[in-house]
Residue, then its C-alpha position, 0 to 999 in steps of 0.5 A: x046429108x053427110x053421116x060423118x058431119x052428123x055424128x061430128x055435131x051431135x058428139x060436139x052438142x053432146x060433149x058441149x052439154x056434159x061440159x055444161x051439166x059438169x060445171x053447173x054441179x061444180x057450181x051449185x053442190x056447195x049450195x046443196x051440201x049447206x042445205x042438205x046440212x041446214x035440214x040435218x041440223x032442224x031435223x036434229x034440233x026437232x028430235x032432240x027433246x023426244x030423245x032426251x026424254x028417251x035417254x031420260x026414261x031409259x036412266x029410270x028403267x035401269x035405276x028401278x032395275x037395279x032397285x028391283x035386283x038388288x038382294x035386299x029388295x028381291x029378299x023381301x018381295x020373293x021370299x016365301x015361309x018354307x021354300x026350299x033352297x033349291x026353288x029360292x035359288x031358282x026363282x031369284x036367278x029367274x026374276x033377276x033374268x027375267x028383270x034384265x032381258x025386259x030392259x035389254x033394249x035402254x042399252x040404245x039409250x045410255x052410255x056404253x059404260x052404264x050399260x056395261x056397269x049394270x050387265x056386270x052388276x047382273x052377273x055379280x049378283x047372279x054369282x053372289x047368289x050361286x055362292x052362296x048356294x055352294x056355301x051352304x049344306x045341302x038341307x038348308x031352306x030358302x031362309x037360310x039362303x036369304x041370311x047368307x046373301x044380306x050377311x054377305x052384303x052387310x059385310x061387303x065395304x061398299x055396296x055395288x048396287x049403291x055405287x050403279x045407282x050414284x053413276x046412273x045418276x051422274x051421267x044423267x046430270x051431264x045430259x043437261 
């Protein structure tokens, strides 16, 4: 048998058959695009109650995080008879970091500008609190910071803490 006859047919079967297997796809991907979205979609509709109550309880972890930094509340629960000023500042700037990094990961769950509203109420509460410190003479108790902190937010026109919670609350409505 001729060599060249050979390679001739087997080249003709080979090209015939990638012209078949091309126009087969050509025929069937519209086909296999709609199914692969059908099941994206079930997929989709599947998960969609277990992240709704992701980004639901996500929303209550940042609200009793702002509950829980807010100085009127910190006061109170933190607040022990004699400390100094120095361990009140301390413990305070360590509780409200603390509170923050154990709710770091509800950032995947909220809105960028949530998240963004309550790093800044954060840090406004950590610089409210080291003001105050500054203000005050250097033999002041911890007593004393906590007068200054709840005069400054009494004189404060609206309370910051106030206005998170109200936009928390707001961007939960618009999930339903």
């Amino acid at each position: 048998m001729d060599i060249n006859k050979l390679i001739l047919d087997i080249a003709g079967l080979a090209g015939g058959g990638v012209i078949i297997v091309t126009a087969g796809y050509f025929l069937v991907r519209p086909d296999i695009h709609r199914y692969l979205r059908l099941k994206s979609a079930e997929v989709k509709k599947e998960e969609r109650p277990q992240l709704l109550m992701l980004r639901l309880q996500a929303h209550e972890r940042l609200i009793l995080f702002i509950e829980r930094i807010n100085p009127t509340n910190l006061l109170i629960r933190l607040h022990y008879q004699g400390i100094s000023l120095a361990d009140m500042q301390s413990i305070l700037l360590n509780e409200i970091r603390f509170e923050y990094q154990h709710n770091v990961a509800q950032q995947l769950y909220v809105s960028p500008l949530i998240w963004d509203v309550v790093s800044k109420l954060k840090e406004d509460t950590l610089a409210m609190i080291n003001n105050a410190v500054r203000n005050l003479p250097a033999d002041a108790e911890g007593v004393d910071l906590s007068k200054k902190i709840l005069q400054h937010m009494a004189a404060s026109a609206e309370n910051p803490y106030d206005l998170t919670l109200t936009l928390i609350k707001k961007d939960i409505q618009e999930l339903f």
